[in-house]
Steps between C-alpha positions, in 0.01 A plus 500: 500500500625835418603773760298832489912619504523295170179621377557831573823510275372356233219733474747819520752335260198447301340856516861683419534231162198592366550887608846513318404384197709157524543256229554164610908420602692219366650471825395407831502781742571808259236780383533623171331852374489568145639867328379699313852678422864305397764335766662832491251739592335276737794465663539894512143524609524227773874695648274846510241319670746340760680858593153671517439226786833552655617154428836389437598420197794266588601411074390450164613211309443515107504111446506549116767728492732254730356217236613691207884525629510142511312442130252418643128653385222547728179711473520804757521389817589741789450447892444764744646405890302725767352518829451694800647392822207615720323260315734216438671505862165386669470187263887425602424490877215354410683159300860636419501244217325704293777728435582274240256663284530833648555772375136444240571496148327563163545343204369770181555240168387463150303145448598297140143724374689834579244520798693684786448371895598600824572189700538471875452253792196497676506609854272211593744248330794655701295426840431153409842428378652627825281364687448886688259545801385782638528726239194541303430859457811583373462236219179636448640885487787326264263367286265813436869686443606288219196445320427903529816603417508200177211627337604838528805421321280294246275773413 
């Protein structure tokens, strides 16, 4: 029998996927957005979005262009590394493990179609995979962050 706890996330992780405009992920645990602009200005869009906030934007990594040195092609791929320490520092006390996949990060990358995503974990996921306890609302306050501040950067 399910936990109102359990019940409870799946209706918010629910509510925020169909808010956000989701499309289905290919993998387990991540959110995907679709753009309506290329990698690049997403990506431009998404680092305005983060400074507005006050995050930290700890690096940039342009996949393709590191592919491209090597011979290698790949569609634009670039991935934004962020966070906020009054944010992430609770979920650390909470189950230090999950500094593993601290600081958040979002993937903005063009699809075989041309279709341009931005790609990030799920907050819920995170909880689960950790295995973190007592920490709810800031997943919850996580959660509304990304997907507000992904479909800002989509549209």
């Amino acid at each position: 029998m399910l936990s109102v706890r359990a019940i409870k996330r799946g209706l918010v992780s629910a509510t925020l996927l169909m808010m956000s405009g989701v499309a289905n992920a290919a993998s387990d645990g991540v959110i995907s957005v679709a753009s309506q602009h290329d990698v690049n200005q997403t990506a431009e869009r998404m680092l305005s979005i983060l400074e507005q906030k006050g995050m930290t934007v700890f690096n940039q990594v342009k996949h393709s262009d590191g592919a491209e040195k090597v011979g290698i092609e790949l569609r634009d791929t670039q991935l934004i590394i962020f966070g906020n320490p009054k944010v992430g520092s609770p979920l650390m006390k909470c189950q230090q493990l999950i500094a593993l996949d601290l600081p958040q990060k979002a993937l903005i990358w063009q699809d075989e179609a041309g279709k341009v995503w931005i790609s990030y974990n799920d907050p819920q996921y995170l909880a689960k995979r950790h295995q973190v306890a007592g920490c709810d609302p800031v997943f919850g306050k996580i959660a509304g962050a990304l997907a507000g501040i992904s479909k800002a950067a989509a549209n």
